[in-house]
N, C-alpha and C positions, 0 to 999 in steps of 0.2 A: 135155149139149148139147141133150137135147130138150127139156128146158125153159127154153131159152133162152142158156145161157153159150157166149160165143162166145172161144177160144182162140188164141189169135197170141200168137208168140215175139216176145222184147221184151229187147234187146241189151242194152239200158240195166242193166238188173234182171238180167240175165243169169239168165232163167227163162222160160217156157212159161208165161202169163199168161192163165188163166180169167175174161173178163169179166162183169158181170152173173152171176155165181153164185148160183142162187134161194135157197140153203138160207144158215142162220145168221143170227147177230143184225148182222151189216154188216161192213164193215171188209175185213179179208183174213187169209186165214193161208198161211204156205209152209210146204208139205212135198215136201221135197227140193229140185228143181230145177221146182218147180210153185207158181204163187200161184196160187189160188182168191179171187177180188174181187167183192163182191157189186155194185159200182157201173160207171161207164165206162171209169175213166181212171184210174192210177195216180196222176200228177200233180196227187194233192188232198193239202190239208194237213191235218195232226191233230196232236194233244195228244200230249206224252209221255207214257210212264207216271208219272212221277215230277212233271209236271205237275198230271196228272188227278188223285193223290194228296193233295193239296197241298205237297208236298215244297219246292217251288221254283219258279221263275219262268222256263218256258223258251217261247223261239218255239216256232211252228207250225214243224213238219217236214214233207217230202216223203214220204206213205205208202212209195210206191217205196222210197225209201233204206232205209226200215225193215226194209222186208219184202227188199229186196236184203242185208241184213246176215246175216240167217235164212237165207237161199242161200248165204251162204259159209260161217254154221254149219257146216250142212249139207254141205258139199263136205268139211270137214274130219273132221266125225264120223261122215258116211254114216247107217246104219241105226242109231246109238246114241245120234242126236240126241235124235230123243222121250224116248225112257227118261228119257237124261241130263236132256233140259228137262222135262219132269213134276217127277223127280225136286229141282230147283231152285227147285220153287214156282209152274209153270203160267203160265199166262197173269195175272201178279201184279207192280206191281212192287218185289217182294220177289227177284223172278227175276234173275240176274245177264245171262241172256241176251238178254231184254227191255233191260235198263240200257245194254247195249251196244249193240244194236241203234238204239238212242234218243239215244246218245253217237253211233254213225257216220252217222245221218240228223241231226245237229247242226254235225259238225265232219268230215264225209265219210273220219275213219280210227275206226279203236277198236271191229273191230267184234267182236272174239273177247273175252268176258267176264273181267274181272277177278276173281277169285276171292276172297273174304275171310277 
């Protein structure tokens, strides 16, 4: 907060939403029931991962949705989220929880990962 991120909860996303976030390369990550957003507003769109890939041909999504999918991760695995996601391939999308996350910011269900 002293260099600048400004925090207000955000019903939508059902999280404690860090705005303007100085540190990292953009975008936003959640951990737990916290996004960290280096920008203003959640309500910008971006690329899936399977998009940026070139895997496929998908719209633009709502950041929010994405990062709201990561929040119900989370509510289900609690403290064995990280592990679990590292352990799936990180921030890749090779990652199942990325995929899903990218699937319920697409089609607003699907947001717990498919396992293959």
């Amino acid at each position: 907060m002293p260099a600048g991120a400004r925090p207000r909860w955000n019903r939508r996303d059902c999280a404690l939403v860090f705005h303007r976030w100085p540190w990292g390369p953009g975008g936003a990550i959640t951990l737990g029931m916290v996004i960290l957003h280096t920008g203003d507003s959640l309500d910008v769109a971006c690329a899936t991962y399977e998009h940026r890939a070139g895997r496929c041909l998908h719209p633009s999504v709502r950041l929010g949705d994405h990062e709201r999918a990561h929040v119900f991760q989370y509510m289900v695995l609690g403290p064995l989220f990280l592990p679990v996601y590292l352990a799936c391939g990180g921030v890749s999308v090779r990652n199942p929880f990325e995929r899903a996350a990218d699937r319920y910011a697409l089609q607003g269900r699907g947001w717990w990962p498919r396992l293959r």
